[in-house]
N, C-alpha and C positions, 0 to 999 in steps of 0.2 A: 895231662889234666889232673888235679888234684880237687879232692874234693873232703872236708870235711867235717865234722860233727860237734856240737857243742859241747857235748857228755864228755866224749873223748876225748876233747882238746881241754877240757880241764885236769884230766888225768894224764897231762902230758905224753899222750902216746902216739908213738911215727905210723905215719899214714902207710899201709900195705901196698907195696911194687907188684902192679900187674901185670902180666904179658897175655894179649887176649889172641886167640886164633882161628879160624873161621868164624871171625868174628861178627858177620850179621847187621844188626842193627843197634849193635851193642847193648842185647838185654843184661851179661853181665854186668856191665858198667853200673846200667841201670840197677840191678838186683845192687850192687854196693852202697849206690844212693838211696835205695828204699832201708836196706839193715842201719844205714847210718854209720858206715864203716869211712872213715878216711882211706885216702886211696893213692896212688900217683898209677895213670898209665903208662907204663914205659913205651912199648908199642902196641896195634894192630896189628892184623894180619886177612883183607876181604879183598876178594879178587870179583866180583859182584860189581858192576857199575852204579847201580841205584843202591843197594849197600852201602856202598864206597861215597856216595855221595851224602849220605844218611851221617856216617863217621865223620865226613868230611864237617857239617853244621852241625855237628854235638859237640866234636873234639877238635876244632879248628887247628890246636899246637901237638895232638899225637900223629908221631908218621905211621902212617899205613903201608905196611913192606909188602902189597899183595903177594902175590904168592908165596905160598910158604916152603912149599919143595924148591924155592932159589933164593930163599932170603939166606944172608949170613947172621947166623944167633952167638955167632963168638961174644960180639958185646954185650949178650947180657948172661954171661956163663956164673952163677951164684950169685947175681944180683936183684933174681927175682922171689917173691913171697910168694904168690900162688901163679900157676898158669895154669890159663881155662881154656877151652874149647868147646865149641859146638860142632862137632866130627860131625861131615858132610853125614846127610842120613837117608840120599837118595839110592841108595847101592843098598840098602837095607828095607827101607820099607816099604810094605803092605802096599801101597800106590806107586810102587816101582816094578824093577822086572826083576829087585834083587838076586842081582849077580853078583852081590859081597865084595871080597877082594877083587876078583876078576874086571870090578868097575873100576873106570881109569879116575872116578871120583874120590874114591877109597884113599882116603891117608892116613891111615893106621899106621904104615910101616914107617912116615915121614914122621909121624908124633911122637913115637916111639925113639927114631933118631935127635930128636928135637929135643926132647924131655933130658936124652942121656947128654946134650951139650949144653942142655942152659941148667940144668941141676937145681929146678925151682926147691922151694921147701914144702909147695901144696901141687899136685895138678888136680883139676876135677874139669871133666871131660860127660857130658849129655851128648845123647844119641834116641832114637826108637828103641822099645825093649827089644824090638827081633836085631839086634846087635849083636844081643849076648850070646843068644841060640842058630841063627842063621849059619847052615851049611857045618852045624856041628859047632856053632861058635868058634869056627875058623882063627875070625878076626879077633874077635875078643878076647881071645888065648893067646894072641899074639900081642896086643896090648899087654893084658897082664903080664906076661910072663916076661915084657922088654918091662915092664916098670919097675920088678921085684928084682929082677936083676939088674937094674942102677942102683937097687936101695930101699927101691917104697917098698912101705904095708899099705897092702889097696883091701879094698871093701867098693860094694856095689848094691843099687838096691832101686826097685823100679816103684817110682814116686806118682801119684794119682793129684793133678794139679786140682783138681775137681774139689778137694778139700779146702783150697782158698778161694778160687777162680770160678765166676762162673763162668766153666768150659772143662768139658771132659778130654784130660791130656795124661796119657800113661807113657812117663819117658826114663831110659834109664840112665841113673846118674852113677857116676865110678871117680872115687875119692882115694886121692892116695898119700902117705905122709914118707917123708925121708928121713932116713937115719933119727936121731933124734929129737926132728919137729914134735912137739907135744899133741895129744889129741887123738882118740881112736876114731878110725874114716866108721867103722861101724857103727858106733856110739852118735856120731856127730850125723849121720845119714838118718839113722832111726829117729832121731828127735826130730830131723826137718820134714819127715814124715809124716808127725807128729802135729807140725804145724811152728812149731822152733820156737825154745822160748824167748827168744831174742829179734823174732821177727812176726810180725803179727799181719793179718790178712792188709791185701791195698785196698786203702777207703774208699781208691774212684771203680774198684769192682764190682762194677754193679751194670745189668743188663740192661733197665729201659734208657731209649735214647737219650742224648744231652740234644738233640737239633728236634724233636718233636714239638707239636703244638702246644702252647703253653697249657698249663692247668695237669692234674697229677694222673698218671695213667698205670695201669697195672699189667706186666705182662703173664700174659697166661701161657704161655708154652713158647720155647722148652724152656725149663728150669736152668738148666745148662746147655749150651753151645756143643755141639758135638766138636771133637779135635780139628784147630784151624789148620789149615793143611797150604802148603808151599805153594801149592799150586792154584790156592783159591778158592777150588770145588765149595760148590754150596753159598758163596758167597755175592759171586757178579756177571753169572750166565744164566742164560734163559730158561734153559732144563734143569730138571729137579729131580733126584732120585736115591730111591736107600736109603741110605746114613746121610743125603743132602736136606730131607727133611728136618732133621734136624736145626737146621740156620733158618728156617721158617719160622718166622717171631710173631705170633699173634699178639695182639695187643689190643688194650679197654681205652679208649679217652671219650671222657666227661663230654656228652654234647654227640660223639663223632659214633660211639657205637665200636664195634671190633674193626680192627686195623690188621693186614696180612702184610709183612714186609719181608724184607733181608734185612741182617745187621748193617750197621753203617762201619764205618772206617775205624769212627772211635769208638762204638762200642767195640772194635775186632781187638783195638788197642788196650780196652779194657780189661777186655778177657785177657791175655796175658800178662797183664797188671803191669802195664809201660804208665805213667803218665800221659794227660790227657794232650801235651804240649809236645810231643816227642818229633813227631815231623813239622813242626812248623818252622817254615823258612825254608822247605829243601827243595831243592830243585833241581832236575839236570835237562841240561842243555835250556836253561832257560824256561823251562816249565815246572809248575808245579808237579808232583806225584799225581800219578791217575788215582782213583780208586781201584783197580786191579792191583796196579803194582803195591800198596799199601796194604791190602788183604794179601798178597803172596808176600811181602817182607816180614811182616806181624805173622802169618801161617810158621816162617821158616825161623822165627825165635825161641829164647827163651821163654819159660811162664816164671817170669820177676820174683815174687814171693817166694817160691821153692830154692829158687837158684839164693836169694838174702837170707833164707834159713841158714843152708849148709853155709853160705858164705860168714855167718855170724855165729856159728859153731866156731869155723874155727878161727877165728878174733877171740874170741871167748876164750879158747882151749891157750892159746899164742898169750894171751895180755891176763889171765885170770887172775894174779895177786894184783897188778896194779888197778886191775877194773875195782877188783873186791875192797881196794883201801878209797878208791874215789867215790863209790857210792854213799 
C-alpha cells in the first residue's frame, strides 16, 4: 500500500518503505496517514485471526507473513526505511503474570535477529513501560545492546498518550538510527513528547458519542478514559471495579437529564486516535466484529498521534533540505 501527501508530493520526495511487525491493527500505518508521511508497505507481520483480518480490509495488496520467528526477511535486507513494531506486551504487563523473557510471547530475541538481517535505516519498537525495568530489564538490555551492536544509536522514552488523547496511556517508545541515518532518536522522542511539531492532536479525539441522541451533550466524567487494555476490562462486562471506573462515562443530554454508560467502539477508536472508518467492512468468517473483539483490538494498539509524531520527526530529520526548499 502506498499512501501519499500533497505537501510532499510537490517536493518530490519518495514515499518511506515500511516493514511493520506485530502488527495489530495497523495503528502504525495509521500513525503515517495521520503525519502525512508517504509511505509504501513492504510487509506485515500478525499472527492474530481478527487482526489479520482487520490488515486483510485496510491493506488488501500487503502480504502478511504471520509469524515472524518463521518468516524469511532475506528479501527485504537494506531495503527497508523504518521497521516498526508493537512487541507483544503481555509478558510484561501489570495485567499479566509477567514472566518477561521466560514467556513464550516474548520476541525480543527474534527482533533483535530480525533487525540484524533486514538492516532497516529506523526501528522504533512500543511496549508497556514495565519493558524497560521488568526482572532488572532483562529484556530490554537484550534489545539494546542487539541494536547497538548492528549499528544503531538508540534512545528510549516513556510517552503519556494523555497529552493528545482523551485516554490515559503511558507506553514505552525505543527509537533507533543506523550508521549514518540522520536524526537523534533523543531529540526526535523529546519533541513527540512534546506533542511534535509536525504532528498535531486527531480532530475526531474527542469523547462524547458519534451514536447518541441528537442535540449537544456534555460529558462530565472522566476527562480521560483510563488505559484501553487488550483485554477489554472496563469496557463490555458486567462488573465494574478500581481503575474500571474509570470507562464510566457519565453524561448531560438536553431534555434526558444525566446518562451513565460505557464507551462505545468508536469512541474506544477515538481514544486511540484511529479514524472513525477503520473497521468498516471487516469481517471474519462472515460476520461483522463483535463489540468485545473491537475494544480488545483498539486496547492492544497503538495511540496514532504519538506514534505520527515520532514517525514525522524522522521524515523531517531524512528530507529536511528538500522539505525546507518546498515550503
Amino acid at each position: 500500500m502506498q499512501t501519499k501527501h500533497p505537501a510532499h508530493d510537490n517536493a518530490g520526495l519518495p514515499p518511506l518503505r515500511i516493514l511493520s511487525l506485530c502488527s495489530g491493527i495497523g495503528g502504525d500505518v495509521a500513525a503515517l496517514d495521520h503525519a502525512g508521511i508517504p509511505h509504501e508497505v513492504a510487509a506485515v507481520a500478525e499472527i492474530d485471526p481478527i487482526a489479520s483480518a482487520v490488515l486483510s480490509r485496510k491493506f488488501p495488496t500487503v502480504p502478511n507473513l504471520g509469524d515472524l520467528t518463521l518468516a524469511n526477511w532475506s528479501n527485504h535486507h537494506e531495503t527497508i526505511d523504518i521497521l516498526i513494531a508493537g512487541i507483544p506486551c503481555q509478558p510484561y504487563s501489570v495485567a499479566g503474570r509477567q514472566r518477561g523473557v521466560e514467556d513464550r510471547r516474548d520476541v525480543t530475541s527474534d527482533i533483535v535477529r530480525i533487525v540484524a538481517d533486514v538492516r532497516p535505516r529506523y526501528v522504533l519498537f512500543e511496549n508497556v513501560a514495565q519493558y524497560e525495568t521488568l526482572h532488572g530489564g532483562k529484556a530490554f538490555n537484550e534489545l539494546r545492546s542487539g541494536l547497538v551492536g548492528s549499528g544503531y544509536t538508540v534512545d528510549h522514552l516513556v510517552i503519556d498518550a494523555a497529552q493528545v488523547l482523551p485516554q490515559r496511556r503511558k507506553r514505552l517508545f525505543i527509537l533507533g538510527r543506523r550508521g549514518d541515518a540522520v536524526g537523534s532518536p533523543s531529540e526526535i522522542l523529546a519533541d513527540a513528547a512534546c506533542g511534535g511539531r509536525g504532528a498535531e492532536a486527531c480532530g475526531t479525539a474527542r469523547l462524547p458519542s458519534a451514536d447518541a441522541a441528537s442535540g449537544s451533550a456534555s460529558v462530565l466524567h472522566p476527562p480521560r478514559l483510563g488505559t484501553l487494555m487488550a483485554s477489554g476490562a472496563g469496557m463490555n462486562r458486567p462488573g465494574m471495579r478500581g481503575h474500571e471506573l474509570d470507562f464510566l462515562v457519565v453524561q448531560e443530554f438536553a431534555g434526558l437529564g444525566l446518562v451513565v454508560r460505557r464507551p462505545t467502539p468508536l469512541e474506544a477508536l477515538r481514544a486511540q486516535g484511529f479514524p472513525d472508518d477503520w473497521f468498516d467492512g471487516v469481517s471474519v468468517a462472515g460476520k461483522a466484529l463483535t463489540d468485545l473483539q473491537k475494544y480488545k483490538l483498539v486496547g492492544n494498539s497503538w495511540p496514532v498521534p504519538v506514534t505520527a509524531a515520532i514517525l514525522a520527526g524522522i521524515y523531517r530529520n531524512l528530507f529536511a533540505g528538500r522539505l525546507a526548499q518546498a515550503a
